[in-house]
C-alpha positions in Angstrom: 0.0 0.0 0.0 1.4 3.4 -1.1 1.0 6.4 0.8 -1.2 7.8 -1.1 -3.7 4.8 -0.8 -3.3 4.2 3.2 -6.8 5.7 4.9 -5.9 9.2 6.3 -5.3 8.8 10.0 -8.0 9.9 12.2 -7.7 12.8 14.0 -8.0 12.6 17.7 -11.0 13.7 20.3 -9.7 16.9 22.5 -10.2 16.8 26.2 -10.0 20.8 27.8 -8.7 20.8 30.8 -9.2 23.7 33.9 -6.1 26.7 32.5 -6.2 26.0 29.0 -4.3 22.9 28.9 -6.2 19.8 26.5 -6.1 15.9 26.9 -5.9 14.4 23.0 -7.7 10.6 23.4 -9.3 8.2 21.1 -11.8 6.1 22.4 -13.9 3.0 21.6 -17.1 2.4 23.2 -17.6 -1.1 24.2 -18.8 -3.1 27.0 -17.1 -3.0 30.7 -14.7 -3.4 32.3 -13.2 -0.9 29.9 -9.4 -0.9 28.9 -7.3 2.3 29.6 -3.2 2.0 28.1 -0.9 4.2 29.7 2.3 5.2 27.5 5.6 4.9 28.3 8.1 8.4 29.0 8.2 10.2 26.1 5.7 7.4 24.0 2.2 8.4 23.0 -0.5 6.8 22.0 0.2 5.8 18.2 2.6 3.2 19.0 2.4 -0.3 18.1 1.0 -1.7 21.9 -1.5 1.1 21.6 -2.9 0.3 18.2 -2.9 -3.5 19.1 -4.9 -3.5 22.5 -7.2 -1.2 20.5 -7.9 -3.8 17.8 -8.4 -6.7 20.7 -10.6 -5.1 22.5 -12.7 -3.9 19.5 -12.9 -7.1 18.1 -13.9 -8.4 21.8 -16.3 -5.9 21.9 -14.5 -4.1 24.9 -14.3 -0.4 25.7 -10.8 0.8 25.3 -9.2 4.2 25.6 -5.7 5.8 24.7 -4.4 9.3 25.2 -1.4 10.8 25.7 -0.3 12.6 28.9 0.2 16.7 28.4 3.3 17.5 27.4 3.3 14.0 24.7 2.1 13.0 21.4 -1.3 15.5 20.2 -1.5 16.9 24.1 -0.5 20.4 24.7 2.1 21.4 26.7 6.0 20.9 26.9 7.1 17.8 28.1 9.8 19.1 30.2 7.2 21.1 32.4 5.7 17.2 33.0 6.4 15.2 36.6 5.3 12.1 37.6 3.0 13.7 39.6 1.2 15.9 37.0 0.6 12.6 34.4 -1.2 10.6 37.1 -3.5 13.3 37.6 -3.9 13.9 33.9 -4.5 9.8 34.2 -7.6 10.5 37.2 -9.0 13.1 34.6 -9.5 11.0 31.8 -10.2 8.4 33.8 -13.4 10.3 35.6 -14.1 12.5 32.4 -14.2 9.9 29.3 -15.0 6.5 30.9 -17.4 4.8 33.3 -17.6 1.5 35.6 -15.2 -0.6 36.3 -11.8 -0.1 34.0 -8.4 -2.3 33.4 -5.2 0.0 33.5 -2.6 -1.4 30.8 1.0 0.0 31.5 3.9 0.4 29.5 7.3 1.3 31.4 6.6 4.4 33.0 2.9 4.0 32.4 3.6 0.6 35.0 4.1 3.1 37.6 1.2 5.9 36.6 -1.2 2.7 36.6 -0.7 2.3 40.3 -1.1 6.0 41.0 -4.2 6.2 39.4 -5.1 2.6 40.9 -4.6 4.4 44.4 -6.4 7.6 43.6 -9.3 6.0 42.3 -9.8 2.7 44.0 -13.0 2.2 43.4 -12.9 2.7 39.8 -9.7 0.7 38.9 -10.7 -3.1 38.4 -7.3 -5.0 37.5 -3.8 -4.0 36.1 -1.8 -5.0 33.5 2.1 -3.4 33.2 4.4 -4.3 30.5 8.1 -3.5 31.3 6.3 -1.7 34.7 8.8 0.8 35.8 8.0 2.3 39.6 10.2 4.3 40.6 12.4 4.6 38.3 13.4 8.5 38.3 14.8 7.4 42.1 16.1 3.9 41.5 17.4 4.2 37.6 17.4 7.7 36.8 19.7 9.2 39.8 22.2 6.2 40.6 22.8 6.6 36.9 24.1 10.5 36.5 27.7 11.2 35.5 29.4 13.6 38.1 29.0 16.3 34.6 25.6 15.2 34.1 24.8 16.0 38.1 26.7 18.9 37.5 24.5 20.2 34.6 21.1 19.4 36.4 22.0 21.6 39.2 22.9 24.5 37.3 20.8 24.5 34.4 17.8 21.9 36.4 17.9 19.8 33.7 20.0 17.2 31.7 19.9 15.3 28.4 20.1 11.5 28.5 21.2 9.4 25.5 18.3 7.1 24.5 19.3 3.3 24.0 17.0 3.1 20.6 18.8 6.4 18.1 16.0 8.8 19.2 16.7 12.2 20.3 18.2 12.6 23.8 15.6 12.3 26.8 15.7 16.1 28.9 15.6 15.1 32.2 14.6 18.0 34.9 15.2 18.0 38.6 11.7 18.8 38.9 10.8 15.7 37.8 13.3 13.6 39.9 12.0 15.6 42.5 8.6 15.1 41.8 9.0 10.9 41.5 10.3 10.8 45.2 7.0 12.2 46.3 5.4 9.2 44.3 8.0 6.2 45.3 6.1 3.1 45.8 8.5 0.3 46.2 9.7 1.2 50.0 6.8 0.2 51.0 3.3 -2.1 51.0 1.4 -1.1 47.8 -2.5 -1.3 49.5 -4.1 -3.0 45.9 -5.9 -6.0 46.3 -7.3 -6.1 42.8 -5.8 -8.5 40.0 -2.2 -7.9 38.4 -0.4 -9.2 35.5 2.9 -8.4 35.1 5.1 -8.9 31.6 8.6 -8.3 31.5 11.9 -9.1 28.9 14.6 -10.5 30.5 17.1 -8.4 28.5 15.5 -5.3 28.8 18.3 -2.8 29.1 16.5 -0.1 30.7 14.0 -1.3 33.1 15.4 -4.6 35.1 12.9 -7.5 35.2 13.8 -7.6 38.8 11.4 -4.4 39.4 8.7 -6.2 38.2 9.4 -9.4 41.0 9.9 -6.3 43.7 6.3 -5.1 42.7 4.7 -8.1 43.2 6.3 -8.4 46.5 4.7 -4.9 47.7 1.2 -5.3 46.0 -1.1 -6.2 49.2 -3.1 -8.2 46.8 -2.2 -11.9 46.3 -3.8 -12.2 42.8 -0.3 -11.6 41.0 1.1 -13.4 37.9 4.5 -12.0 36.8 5.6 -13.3 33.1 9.2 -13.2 32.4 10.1 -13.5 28.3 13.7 -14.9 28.6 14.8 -13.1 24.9 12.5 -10.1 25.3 14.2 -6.5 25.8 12.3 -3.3 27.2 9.6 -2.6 24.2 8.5 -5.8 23.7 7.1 -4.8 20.6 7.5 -7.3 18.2 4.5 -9.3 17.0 4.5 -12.2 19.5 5.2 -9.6 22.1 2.0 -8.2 21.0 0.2 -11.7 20.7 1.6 -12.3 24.3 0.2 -8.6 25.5 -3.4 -9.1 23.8 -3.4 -13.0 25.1 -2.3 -11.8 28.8 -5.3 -8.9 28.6 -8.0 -11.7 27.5 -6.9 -13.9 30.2 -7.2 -11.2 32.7 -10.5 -10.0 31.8 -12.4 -13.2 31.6 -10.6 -14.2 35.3 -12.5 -11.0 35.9 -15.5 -12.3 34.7 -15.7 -15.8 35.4 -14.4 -15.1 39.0 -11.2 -17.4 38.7 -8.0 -17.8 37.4 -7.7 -18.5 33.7 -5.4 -21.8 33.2 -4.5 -23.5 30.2 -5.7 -27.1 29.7 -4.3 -30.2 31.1 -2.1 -31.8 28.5 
């Protein structure tokens, strides 16, 4: 298919927000629990993990919604005015403004650790988690230990630095604000209170985000309904097609142990 013959892309639904600010989403009424994907730092929501949990869910007939955070992708704002902080509330927004009932958070990397934010902020509307390469805390654990004595330097005087990404993209800008933002949000120190269903997925060569946070998280989350899948070949994006066969498979699993009431197993034999 030539350019000129692919369908235009759809433009995406605007969400204002209180100041001026606006929420870009696309959303696909379905039936409930709906499905909510959370990007990754610096992702949005036209990449491939996106676009695939948005097929599965309207083929299933499921309510699914992807936006991207201000400061990302069709949102307005700067991304270097973003925190940690400021995402998960832009997370609650959409959340309370564009969906209803019971919803499944699906996080990617950083979107791992805005899942649980939200999860905690809005108990009652949060049915299950899903996190793909889940990545809490990682401005405190990853981010810090990992500054060169220059790059410190630079974030003090100028309150920000720019970190190489491991993929050819342009460097990552880095503010203190936001390191100093994500130790108000740490969640690993401590007893996450979730007793809802989680799924974890994570690559065993991921580069970026070790698969060891995603072990540490189920040992915080208070609930005991945990399954943590490591891919022994599978780095951070987990991206490729049987990445996203696995993601859509773990996602159908979860949602009919959610509505059948027990765990999905695969049969004998």
């Amino acid at each position: 298919m030539t350019d000129a013959t692919k369908p235009a892309a759809v433009a995406p639904h605007i969400l204002s927000r209180d100041g001026g600010g606006t929420i870009a989403y696309h959303f696909t009424p379905g039936k409930s629990p709906g499905v909510v994907f959370l990007t990754g730092l610096m992702s949005d929501m036209e990449g491939g993990k996106a676009l695939s949990l948005e097929g599965f869910c309207r083929a299933r007939g499921q309510a699914f919604l992807r936006f991207d955070y201000s400061g990302h992708g069709a949102s307005s704002g700067a991304f270097t005015d973003g925190t940690i902080g400021r995402w998960a509330e832009d997370t609650v927004f959409v959340l309370d403004e564009l969906t209803d009932g019971p919803q499944v958070l699906v996080g990617s990397s950083m979107g791992g650790w805005i899942m649980l934010l939200a999860a905690l902020k809005r108990p009652h509307r949060v049915a299950a988690l899903l996190g793909t390469a889940a990545a809490p805390d990682f401005t405190e654990d990853l981010i810090r230990p990992g500054l060169t004595g220059e790059q410190e330097a630079a974030l003090e005087r100028n309150g920000l630095v720019r970190l190489p990404g491991d993929y050819g993209e342009d460097p990552y800008p880095i503010t203190r604000a936001l390191l100093e933002d994500g130790r108000t949000h740490l969640l690993l120190r401590q007893e996450i209170p979730l007793g809802i269903p989680v799924r974890l997925i994570h690559g065993m060569k991921d580069a970026d985000v070790p698969w060891g946070t995603s072990l540490r998280l189920a040992g915080r989350l208070k609930t005991g309904d945990v399954e943590v899948a490591l891919v022994k070949d599978g780095g951070h994006r987990l991206s490729e097609p049987e990445d996203l066969e696995r993601l859509c498979g773990t996602l159908e699993a979860l949602l009919r142990h959610m509505e059948n009431g027990r765990p999905e197993r695969p049969p004998a034999g």
